[in-house]
N, C-alpha and C positions, 0 to 999 in steps of 0.2 A: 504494500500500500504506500509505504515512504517514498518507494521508485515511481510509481504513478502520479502521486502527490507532488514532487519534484519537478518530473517532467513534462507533465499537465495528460499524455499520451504516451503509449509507448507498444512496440508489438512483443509479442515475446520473444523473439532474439534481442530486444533491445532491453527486457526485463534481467535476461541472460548472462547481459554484458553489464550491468551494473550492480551486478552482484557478484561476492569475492570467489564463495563458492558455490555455482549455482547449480540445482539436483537437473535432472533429466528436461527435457524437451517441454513431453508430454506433461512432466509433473507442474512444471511451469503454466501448461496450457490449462491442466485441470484446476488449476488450486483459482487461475482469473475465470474461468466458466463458474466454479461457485461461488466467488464473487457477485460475479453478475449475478447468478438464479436469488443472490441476497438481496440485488436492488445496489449495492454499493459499487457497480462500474458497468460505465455499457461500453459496447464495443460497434465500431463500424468497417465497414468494407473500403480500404483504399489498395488500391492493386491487387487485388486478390490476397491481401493480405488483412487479417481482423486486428484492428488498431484498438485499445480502450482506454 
């Protein structure tokens, strides 16, 4: 949330990259999907890629 809050946006590679040691892809991907299902990050489509 701190990295999102920071950078106003970010995709998950970019989640990735500002984190020291960041876990798997997917883990990344899951943990901002339930975010979002909480209401606390939406996400939109810019290049085929999900920005939140």
């Amino acid at each position: 949330m701190d990295i999102l809050h920071q950078r106003g946006s970010a995709t998950v590679a970019g989640v990735m990259e500002a984190l020291p040691d960041p876990p798997s892809y997917s883990a990344v991907r899951a943990t901002l999907r339930v975010l979002e299902g909480k209401g606390q990050v939406m996400h939109s489509a810019e290049d085929r890629k999900s920005v939140v």
